[in-house]
Structures are given as C-alpha cells and as structure tokens.
DSSP file (Angstrom, degrees, kcal/mol; ACC not computed):
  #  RESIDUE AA STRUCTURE BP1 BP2  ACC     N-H-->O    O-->H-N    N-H-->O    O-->H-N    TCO  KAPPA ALPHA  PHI   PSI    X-CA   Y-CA   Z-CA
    1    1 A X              0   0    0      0, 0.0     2,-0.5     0, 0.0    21,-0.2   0.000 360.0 360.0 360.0 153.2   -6.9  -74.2  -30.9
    2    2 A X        -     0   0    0     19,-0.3    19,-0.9    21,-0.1     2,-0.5  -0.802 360.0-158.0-114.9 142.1  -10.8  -74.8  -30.5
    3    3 A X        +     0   0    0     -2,-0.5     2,-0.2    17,-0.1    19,-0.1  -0.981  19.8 155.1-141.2 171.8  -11.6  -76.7  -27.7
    4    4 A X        -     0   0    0     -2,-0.5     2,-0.3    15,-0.2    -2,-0.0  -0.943  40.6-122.3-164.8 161.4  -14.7  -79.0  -26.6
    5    5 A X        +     0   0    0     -2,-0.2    14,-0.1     2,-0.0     2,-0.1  -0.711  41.8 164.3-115.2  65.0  -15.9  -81.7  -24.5
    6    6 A X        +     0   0    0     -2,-0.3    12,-1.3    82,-0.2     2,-0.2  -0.366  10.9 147.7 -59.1 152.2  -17.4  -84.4  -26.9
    7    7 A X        -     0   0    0     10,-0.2     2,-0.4    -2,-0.1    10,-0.2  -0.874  32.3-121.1 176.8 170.5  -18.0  -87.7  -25.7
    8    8 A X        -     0   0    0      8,-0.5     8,-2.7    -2,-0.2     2,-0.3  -0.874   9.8-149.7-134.8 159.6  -20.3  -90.8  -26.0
    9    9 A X  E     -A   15   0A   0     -2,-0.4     2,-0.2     6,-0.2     6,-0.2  -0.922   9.7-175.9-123.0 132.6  -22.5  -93.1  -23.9
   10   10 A X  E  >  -A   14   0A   0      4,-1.7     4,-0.9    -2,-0.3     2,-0.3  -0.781  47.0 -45.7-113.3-179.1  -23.4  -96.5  -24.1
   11   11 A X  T  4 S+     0   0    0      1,-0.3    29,-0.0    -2,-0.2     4,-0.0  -0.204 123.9  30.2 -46.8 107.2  -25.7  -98.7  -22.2
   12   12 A X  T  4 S-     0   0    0     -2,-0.3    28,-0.5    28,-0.0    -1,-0.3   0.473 124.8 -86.8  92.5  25.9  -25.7  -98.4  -18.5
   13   13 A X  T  4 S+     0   0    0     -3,-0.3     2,-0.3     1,-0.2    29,-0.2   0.604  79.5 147.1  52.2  32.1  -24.8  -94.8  -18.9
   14   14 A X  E  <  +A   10   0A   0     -4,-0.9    -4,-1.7    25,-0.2     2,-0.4  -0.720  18.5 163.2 -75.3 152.9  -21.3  -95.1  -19.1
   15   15 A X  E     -AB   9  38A   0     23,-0.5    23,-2.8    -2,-0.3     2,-0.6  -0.952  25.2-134.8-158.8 166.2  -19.5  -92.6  -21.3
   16   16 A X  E     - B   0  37A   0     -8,-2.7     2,-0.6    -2,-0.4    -8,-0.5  -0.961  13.0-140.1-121.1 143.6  -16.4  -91.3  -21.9
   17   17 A X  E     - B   0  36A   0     19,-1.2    19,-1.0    -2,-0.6   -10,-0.2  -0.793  10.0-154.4-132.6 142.8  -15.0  -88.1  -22.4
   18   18 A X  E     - B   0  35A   0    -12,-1.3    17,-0.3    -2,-0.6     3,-0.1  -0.521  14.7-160.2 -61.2 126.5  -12.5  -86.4  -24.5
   19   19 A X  S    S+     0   0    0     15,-1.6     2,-0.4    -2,-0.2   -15,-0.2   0.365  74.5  33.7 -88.2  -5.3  -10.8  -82.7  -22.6
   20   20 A X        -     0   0    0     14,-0.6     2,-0.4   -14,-0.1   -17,-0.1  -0.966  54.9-179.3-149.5 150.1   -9.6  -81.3  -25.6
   21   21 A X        -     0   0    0    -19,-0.9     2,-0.5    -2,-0.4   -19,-0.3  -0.995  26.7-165.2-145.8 146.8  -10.3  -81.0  -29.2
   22   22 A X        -     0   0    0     -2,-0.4     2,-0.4    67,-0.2   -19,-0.1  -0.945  39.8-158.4-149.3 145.7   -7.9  -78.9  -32.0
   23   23 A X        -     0   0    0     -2,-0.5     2,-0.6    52,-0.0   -21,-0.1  -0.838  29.0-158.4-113.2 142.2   -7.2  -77.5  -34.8
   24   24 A X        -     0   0    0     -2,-0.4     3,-0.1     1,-0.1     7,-0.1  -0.925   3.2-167.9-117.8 122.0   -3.0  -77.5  -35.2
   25   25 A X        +     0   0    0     -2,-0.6     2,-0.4     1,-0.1    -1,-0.1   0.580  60.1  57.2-115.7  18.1   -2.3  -74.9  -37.5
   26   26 A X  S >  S-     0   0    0     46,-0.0     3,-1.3    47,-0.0    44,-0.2  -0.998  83.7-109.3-137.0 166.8    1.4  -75.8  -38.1
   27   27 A X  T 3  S+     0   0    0     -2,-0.4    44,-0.1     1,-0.2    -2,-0.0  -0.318 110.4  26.7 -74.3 158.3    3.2  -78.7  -39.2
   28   28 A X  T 3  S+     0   0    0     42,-0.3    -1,-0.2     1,-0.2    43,-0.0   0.094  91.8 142.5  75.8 -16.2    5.2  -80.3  -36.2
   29   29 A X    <   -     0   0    0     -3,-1.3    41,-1.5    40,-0.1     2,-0.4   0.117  38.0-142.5 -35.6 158.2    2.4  -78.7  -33.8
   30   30 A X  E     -D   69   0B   0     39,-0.2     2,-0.3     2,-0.0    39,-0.2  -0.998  19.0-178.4-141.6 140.5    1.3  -80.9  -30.6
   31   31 A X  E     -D   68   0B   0     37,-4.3    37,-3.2    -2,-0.4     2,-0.5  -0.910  13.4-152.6-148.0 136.1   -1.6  -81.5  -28.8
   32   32 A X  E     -D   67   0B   0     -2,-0.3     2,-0.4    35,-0.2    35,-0.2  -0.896  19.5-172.0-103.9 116.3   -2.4  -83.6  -25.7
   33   33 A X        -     0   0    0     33,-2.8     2,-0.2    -2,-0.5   -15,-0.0  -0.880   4.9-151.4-112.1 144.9   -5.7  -84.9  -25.4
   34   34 A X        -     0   0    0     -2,-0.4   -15,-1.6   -17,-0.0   -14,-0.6  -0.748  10.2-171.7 -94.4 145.0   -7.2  -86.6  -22.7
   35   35 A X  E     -B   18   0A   0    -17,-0.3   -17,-0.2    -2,-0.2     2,-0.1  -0.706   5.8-173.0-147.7  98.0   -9.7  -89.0  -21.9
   36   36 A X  E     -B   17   0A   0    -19,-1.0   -19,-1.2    -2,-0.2     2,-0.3  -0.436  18.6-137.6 -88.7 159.4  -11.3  -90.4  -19.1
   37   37 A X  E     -B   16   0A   0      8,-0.4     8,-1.4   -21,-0.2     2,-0.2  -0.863  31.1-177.0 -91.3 164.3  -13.9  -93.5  -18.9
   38   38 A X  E     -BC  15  44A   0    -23,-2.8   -23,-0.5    -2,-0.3     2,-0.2  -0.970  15.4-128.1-120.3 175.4  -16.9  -93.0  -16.7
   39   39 A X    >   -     0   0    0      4,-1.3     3,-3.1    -2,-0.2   -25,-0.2  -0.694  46.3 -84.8-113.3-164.7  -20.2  -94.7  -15.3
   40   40 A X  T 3  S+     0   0    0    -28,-0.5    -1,-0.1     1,-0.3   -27,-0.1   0.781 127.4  51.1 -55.1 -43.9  -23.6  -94.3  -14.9
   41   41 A X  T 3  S-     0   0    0      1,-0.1    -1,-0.3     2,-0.1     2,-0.3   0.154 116.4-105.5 -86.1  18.6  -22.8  -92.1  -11.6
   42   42 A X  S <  S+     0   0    0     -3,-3.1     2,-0.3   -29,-0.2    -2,-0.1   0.211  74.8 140.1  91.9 -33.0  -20.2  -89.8  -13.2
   43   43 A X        -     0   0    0     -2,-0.3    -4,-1.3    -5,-0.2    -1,-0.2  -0.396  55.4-119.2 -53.0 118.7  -17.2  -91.5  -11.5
   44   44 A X  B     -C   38   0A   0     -2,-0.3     2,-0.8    -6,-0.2    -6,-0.2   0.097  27.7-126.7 -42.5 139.0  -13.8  -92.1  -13.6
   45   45 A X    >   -     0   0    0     -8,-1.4     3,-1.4     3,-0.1     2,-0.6  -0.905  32.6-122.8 -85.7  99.6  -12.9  -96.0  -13.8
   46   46 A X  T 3  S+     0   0    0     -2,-0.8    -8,-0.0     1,-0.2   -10,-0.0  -0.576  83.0   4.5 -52.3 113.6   -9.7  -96.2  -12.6
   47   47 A X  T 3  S+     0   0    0     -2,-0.6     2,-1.2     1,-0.2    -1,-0.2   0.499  82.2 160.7 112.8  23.0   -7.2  -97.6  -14.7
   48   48 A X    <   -     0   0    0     -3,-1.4    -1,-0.2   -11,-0.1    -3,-0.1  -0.502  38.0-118.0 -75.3 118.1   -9.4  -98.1  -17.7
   49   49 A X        -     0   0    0     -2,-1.2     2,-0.2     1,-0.1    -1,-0.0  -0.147  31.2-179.4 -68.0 150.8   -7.5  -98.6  -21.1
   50   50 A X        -     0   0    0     14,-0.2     2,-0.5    32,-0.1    32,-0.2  -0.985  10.8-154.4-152.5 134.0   -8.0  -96.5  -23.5
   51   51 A X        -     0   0    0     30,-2.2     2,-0.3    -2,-0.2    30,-0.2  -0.877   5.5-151.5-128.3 131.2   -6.4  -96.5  -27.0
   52   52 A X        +     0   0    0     -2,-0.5     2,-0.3    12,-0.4    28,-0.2  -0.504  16.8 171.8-103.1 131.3   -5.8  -93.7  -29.3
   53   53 A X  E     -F   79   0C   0     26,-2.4    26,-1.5    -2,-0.3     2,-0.6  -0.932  22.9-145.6-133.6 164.2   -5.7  -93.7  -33.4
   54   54 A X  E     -F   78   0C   0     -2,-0.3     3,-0.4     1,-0.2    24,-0.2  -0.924   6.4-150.6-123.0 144.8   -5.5  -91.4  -35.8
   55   55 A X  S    S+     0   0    0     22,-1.1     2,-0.3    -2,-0.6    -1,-0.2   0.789  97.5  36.9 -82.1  -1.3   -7.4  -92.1  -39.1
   56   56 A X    >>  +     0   0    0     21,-0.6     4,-2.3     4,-0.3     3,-0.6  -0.878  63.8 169.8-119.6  85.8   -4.9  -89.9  -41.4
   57   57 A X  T 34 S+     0   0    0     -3,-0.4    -1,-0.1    -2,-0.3    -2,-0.1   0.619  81.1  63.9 -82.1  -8.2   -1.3  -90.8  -39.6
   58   58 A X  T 34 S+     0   0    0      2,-0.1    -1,-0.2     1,-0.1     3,-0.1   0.853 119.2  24.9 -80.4 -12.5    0.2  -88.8  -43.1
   59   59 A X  T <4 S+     0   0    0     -3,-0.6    12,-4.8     1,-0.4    13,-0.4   0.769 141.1  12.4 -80.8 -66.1   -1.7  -85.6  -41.7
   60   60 A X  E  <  -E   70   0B   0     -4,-2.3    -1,-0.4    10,-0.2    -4,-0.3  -0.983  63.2-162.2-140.3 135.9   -1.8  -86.4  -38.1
   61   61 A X  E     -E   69   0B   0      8,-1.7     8,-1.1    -2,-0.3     2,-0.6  -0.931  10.2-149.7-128.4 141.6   -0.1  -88.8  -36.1
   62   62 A X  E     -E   68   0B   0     -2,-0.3     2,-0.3     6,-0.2     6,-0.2  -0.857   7.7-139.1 -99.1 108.4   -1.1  -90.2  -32.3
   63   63 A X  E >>  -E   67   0B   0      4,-2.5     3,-8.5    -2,-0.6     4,-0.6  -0.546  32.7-110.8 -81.2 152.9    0.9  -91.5  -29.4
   64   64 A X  T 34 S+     0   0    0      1,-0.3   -12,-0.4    -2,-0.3   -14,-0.2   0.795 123.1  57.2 -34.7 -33.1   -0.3  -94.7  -27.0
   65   65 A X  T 34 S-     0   0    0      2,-0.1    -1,-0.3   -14,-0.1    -2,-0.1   0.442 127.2-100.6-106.5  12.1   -0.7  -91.5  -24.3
   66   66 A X  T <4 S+     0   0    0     -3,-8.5   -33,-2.8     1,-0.3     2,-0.7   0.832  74.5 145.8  98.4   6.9   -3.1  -89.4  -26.4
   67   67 A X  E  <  -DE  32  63B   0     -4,-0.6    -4,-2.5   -35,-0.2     2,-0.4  -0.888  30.4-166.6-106.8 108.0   -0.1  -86.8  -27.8
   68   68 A X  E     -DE  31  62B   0    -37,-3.2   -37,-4.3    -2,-0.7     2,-0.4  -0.698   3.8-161.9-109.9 141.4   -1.4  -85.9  -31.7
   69   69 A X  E     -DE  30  61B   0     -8,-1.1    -8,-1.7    -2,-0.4   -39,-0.2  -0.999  21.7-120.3-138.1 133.1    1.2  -84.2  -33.9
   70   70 A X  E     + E   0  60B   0    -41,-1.5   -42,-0.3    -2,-0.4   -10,-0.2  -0.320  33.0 172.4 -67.7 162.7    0.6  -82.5  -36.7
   71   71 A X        -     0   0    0    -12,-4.8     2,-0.3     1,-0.7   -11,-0.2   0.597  64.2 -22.2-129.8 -20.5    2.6  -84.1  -40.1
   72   72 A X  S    S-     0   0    0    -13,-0.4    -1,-0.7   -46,-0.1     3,-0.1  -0.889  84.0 -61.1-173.6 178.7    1.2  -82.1  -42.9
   73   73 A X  S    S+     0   0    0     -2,-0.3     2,-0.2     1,-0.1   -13,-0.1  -0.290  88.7  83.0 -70.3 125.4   -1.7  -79.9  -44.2
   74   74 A X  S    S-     0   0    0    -15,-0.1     2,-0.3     2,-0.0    -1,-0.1  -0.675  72.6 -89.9-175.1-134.1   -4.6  -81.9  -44.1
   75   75 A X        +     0   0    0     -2,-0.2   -15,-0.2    -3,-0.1     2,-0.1  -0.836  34.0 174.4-163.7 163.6   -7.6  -83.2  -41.8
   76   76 A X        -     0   0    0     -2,-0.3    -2,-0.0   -17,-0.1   -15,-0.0  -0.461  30.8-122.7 165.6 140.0   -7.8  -86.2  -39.7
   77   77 A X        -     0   0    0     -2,-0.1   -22,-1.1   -23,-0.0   -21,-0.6  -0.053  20.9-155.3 -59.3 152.0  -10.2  -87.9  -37.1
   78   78 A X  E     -F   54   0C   0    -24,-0.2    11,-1.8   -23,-0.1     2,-0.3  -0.865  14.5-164.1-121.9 147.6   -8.4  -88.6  -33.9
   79   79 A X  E     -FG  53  88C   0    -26,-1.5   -26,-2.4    -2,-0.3     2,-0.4  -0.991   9.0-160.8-148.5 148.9  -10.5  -91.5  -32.4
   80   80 A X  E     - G   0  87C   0      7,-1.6     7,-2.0    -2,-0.3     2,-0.3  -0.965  21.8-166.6-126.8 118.2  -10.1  -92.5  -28.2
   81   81 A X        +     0   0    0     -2,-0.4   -30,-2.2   -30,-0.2     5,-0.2  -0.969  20.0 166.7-121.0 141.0  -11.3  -96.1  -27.8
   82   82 A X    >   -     0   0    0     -2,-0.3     3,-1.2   -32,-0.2     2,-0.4  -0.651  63.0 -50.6-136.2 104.3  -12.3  -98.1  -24.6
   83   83 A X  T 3  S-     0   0    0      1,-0.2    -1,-0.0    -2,-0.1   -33,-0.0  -0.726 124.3 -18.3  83.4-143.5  -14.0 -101.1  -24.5
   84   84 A X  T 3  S+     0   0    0     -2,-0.4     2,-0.5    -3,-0.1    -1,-0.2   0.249 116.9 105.9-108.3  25.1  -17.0 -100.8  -26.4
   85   85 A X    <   -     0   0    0     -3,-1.2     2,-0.6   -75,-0.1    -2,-0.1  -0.736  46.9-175.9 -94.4  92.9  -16.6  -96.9  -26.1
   86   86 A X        -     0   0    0     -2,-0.5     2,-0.5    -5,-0.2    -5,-0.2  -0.774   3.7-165.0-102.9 149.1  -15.5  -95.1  -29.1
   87   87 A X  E     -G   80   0C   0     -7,-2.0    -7,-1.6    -2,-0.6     2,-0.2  -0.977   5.9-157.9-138.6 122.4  -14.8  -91.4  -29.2
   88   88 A X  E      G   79   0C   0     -2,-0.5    -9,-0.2    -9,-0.2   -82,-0.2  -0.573 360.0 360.0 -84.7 148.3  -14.5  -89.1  -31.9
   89   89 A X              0   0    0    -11,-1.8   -67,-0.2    -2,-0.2   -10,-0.1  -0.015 360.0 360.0-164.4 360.0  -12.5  -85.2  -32.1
C-alpha cells in the first residue's frame, strides 16, 4: 500500500485532507481512508460532512465512512467531497 497526503484548497484557505492513499492488490482487499476539512488556520471543522464516491464501483467500491474495497482488477478514482471541496486519491 502507497501512502500520501493529497489534498485541496479553496478560497479562504480552507482545504481538506485525505490520510491515506492505496493501491489494493487483491480482490476483496480494504482500505480506510480518512478525511478531515480544515480552515485557513489549520484547524479541523468539526462535524463537517464529507461524502465519498468511487468513480469505477465494478473495480472499487466505497462506503458513506470512507471504507474502499477492492471488486476486481482494475483502477478507480476514489473522490472525498465537502462542500465545495473535492478531493482526489
């Protein structure tokens, strides 16, 4: 598993970030990613929603809490949205 800290900013410095990023190298595999929002001073937003999709669910499929399971040999974008904060891994 590769990991990384991507994440994106929008205006007023707020950003989000992603804890984990992965490569699953067998079918049925898990991974729990995380995501916080933040602002311009670095602090987490409590309780900000954040909703997770995956763009290939026949490859890889994503639960409401951020838990990607592999489904077959493939690729596919996992994407973390809040607001008008999107996030790639």
């Amino acid at each position: 598993m590769r990991q990384g800290k991507p994440y994106g900013t929008a205006a007023g410095g707020q950003h989000q970030d992603i804890a984990g990023r992965a490569v699953l190298d067998a079918i049925g595999a898990t991974v729990q990613l995380t995501a916080s929002v933040r602002d311009g001073n670095d602090r987490e937003v409590a309780d900000a929603d954040v909703t997770w999709t995956s763009g290939n669910t026949e490859v890889a499929s994503v639960t409401d809490e951020g838990l990607v399971t592999a489904r077959k040999n493939g690729s596919a974008v996992v994407r973390a949205v809040s607001g008008q904060f999107h996030i790639l891994t």
